[in-house]
C-alpha positions in Angstrom: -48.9 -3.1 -38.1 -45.4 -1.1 -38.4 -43.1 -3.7 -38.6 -39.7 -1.9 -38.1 -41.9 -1.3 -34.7 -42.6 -5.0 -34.4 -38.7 -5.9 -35.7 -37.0 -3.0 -33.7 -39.0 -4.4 -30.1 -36.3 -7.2 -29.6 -38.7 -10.2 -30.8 -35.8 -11.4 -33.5 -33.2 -11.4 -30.9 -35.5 -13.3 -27.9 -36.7 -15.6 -30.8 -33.3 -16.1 -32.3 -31.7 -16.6 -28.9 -34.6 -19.1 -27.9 -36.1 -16.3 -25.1 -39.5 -15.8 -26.6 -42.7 -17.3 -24.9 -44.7 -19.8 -27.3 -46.9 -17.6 -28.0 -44.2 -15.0 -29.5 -42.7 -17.9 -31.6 -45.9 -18.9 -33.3 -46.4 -15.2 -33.9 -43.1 -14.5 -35.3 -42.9 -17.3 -37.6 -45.8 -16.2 -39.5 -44.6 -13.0 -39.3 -41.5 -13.9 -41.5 -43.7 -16.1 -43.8 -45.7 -13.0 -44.7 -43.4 -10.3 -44.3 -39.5 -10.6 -46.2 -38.0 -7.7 -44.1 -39.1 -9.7 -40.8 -37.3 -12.5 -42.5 -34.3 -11.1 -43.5 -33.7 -9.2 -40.0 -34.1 -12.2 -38.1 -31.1 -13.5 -40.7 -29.1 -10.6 -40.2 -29.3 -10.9 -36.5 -27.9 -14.7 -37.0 -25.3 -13.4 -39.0 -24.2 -11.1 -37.2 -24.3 -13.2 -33.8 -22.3 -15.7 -35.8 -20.1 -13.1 -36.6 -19.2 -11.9 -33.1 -19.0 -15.5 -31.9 -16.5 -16.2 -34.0 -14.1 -12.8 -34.2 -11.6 -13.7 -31.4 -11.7 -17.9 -32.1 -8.3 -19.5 -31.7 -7.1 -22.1 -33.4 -7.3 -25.3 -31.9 -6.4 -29.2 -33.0 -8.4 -30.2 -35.6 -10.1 -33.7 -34.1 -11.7 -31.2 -32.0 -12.8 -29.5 -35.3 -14.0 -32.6 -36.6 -16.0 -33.7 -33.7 -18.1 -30.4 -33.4 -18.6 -30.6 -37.0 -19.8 -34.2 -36.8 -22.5 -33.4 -34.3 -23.8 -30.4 -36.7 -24.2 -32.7 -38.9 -25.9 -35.5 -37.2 -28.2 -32.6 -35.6 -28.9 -31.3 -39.2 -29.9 -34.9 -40.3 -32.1 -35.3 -37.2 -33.8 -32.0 -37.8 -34.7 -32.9 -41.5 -36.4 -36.2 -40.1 -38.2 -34.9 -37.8 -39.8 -32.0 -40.6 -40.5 -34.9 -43.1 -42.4 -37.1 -40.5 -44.2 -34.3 -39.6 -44.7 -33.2 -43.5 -44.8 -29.3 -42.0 -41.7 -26.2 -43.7 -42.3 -23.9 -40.8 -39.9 -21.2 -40.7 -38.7 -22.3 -37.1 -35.2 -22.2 -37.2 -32.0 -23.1 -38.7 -30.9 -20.2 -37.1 -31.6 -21.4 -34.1 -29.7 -24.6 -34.9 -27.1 -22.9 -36.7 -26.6 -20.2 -33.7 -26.3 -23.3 -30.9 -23.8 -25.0 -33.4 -21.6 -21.8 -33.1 -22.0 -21.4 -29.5 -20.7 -24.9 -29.2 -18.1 -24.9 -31.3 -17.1 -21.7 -30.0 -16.8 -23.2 -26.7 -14.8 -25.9 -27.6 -12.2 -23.5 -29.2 -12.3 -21.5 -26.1 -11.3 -24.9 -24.1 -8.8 -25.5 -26.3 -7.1 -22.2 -26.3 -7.5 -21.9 -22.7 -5.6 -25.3 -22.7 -3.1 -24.3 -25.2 -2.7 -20.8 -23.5 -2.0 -21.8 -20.1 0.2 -24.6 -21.3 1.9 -21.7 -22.9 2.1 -19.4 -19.8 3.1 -22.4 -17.6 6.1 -22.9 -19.8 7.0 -19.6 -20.2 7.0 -19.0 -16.3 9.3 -22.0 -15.4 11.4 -21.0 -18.3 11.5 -17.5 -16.7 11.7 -18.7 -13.3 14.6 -21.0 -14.9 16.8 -17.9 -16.5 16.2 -16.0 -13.4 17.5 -18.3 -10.9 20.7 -18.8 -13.6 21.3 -15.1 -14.0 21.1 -15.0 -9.9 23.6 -17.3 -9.7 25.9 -15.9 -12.1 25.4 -12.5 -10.2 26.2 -13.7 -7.1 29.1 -15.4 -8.6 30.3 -12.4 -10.2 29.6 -10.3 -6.4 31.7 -13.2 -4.4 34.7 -12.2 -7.3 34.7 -8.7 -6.8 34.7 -9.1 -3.2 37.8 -11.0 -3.2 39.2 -8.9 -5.8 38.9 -6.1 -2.8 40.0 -8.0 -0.2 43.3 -9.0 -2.5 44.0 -5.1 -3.1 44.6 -4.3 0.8 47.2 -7.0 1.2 50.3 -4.8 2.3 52.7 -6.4 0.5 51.0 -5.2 -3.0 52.5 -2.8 -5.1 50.5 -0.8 -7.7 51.1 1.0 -10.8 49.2 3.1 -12.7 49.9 2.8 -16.4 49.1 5.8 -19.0 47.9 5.8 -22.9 50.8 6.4 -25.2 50.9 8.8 -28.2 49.2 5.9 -29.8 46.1 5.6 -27.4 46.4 9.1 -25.4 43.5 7.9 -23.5 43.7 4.3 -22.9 45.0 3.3 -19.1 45.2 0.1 -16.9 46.6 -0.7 -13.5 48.6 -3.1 -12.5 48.7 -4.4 -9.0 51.8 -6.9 -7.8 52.1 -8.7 -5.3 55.6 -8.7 -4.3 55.2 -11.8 -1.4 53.6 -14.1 -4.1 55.0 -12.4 -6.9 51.2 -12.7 -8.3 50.5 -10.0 -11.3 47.0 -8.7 -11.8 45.9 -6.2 -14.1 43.0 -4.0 -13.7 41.7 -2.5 -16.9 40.6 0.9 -16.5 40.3 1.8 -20.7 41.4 -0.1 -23.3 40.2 0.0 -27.1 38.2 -3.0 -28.4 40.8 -4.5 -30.8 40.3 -6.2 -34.1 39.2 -9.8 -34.2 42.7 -11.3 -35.6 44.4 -9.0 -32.7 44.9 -9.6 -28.4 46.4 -7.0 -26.0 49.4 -8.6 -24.3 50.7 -7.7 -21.2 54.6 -7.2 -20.3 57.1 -6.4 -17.4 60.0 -4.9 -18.1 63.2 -5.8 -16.4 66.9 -3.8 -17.7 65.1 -3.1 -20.5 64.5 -6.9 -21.5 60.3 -7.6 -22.0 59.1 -10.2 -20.3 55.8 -12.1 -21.1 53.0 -11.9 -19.0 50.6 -13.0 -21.3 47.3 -12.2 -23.5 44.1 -11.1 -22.3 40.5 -9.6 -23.7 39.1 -6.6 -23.1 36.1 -7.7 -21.8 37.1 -9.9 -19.0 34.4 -11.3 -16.4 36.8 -10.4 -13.5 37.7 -7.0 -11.9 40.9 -8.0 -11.8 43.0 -10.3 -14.6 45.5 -13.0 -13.2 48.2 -12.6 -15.5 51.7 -14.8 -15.3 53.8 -14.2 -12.3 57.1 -11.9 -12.6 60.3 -11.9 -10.4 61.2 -9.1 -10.9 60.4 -6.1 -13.0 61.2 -2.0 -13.2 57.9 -1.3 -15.3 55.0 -2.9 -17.0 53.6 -2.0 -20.6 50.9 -3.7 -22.7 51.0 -3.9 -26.3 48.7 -4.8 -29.1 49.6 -8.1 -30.9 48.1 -10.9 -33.1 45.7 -12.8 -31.7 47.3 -15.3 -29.2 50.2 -13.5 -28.4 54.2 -12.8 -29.4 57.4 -14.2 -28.0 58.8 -10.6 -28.1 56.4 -7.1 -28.4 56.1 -6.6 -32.0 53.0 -4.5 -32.3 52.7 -0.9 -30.5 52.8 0.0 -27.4 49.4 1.4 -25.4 50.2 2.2 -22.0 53.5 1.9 -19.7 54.3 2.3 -16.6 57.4 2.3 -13.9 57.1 1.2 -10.8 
């Protein structure tokens, strides 16, 4: 007989996967007493099933380890009665045992990362469906400012003025846009340096040369337009760059100016 033939015909795999007739069993168990290499590839094959049964296991909570392992073992103890009351060694088939024990345990990890994975994904859906609704809201928030932002800048009774970088800051510029009915200042900020930490722009209006304080404001604002403090009067407007939370008088230079 040419047993890589009789080993390459798919008898281990049917016999190790429990598919071969009665007839092929009987005949392949004394095959592997009298011939190692029939032996050894049916142990390969069991290794190598073991092998691909476990490659992609997830870890999963370790009663459930403890119970699968707790049924190999009873099945183990049961199989080793049942070969000393019948006082036989045949060849049948740990592997056969050993291959259902990995399919089983295998399945339980797959329950319990299928569990522990759609937990996952459910969480991670509401808490996307969460941040989306949140950033929605702050969108439309930010949409409903701008819009009345626009609707403010067509009152007739506002004044603008366009404000231009100094030697200082050539480029910087900011707008400022008064309302002379409500005597309501807003400043637009077209381009402005980010400052230092320890220093805030601060806005003024400028009246026979005397500043007035209109107050402090960041760079980044939320708003398209700032509501600074109201003003009287004024002749021109000017922001300088002061420490942080402001100055009773400008002490720190000037960025843009502009007259009205």
């Amino acid at each position: 007989m040419n047993l890589k033939e009789y080993i390459s015909n798919g008898i281990v795999e049917s016999y190790v996967l429990g598919l071969a007739t009665e007839a092929e069993r009987a005949e392949f168990e004394i095959m592997c007493q009298q011939y190692p290499e029939v032996a050894q590839a049916r142990e390969q094959f069991e290794l190598s099933l073991e092998a691909v049964l476990m490659e992609d296991a997830a870890p999963v909570p370790l009663f459930v380890k403890e119970q699968v392992l707790t049924a190999i073992q009873q099945q183990t103890a049961l199989n080793k009665t049942v070969e000393e009351a019948t006082d036989e060694t045949p060849v049948l088939s740990m592997g056969v045992w050993k291959w259902l024990a990995a399919a089983c345990f295998v399945l339980f990890l797959g329950s319990g990362y299928l569990y522990f994975t759609t937990k996952q994904q459910n969480n991670e859906l509401q808490q996307a469906n969460n941040d989306l609704k949140q950033e929605l809201s702050n969108t439309t928030a930010q949409l409903n400012s701008l819009r009345s932002d626009a609707d403010m800048l067509h009152h007739a009774s506002m004044k603008i003025t366009p404000m231009q970088g100094t030697p200082v800051a050539p480029q910087a510029a900011a707008t400022i846009y008064w309302d002379t009915a409500s005597r309501d200042v807003y400043l637009l900020i077209n381009n402005l340096p980010q400052p230092a930490s320890d220093k805030q722009y601060q806005l003024w209006a400028l009246l026979n040369g005397k500043p007035i304080d209109l107050g402090v404001f960041d760079v980044k604002e939320q708003r398209l337009l700032v509501h600074m403090k109201n003003v009287q009067n004024a002749q021109a407007f000017a922001i300088t760059l002061e420490q942080k939370g402001g100055s009773p008088t400008p002490k720190g230079d000037m960025y843009v100016m502009g007259k009205l």
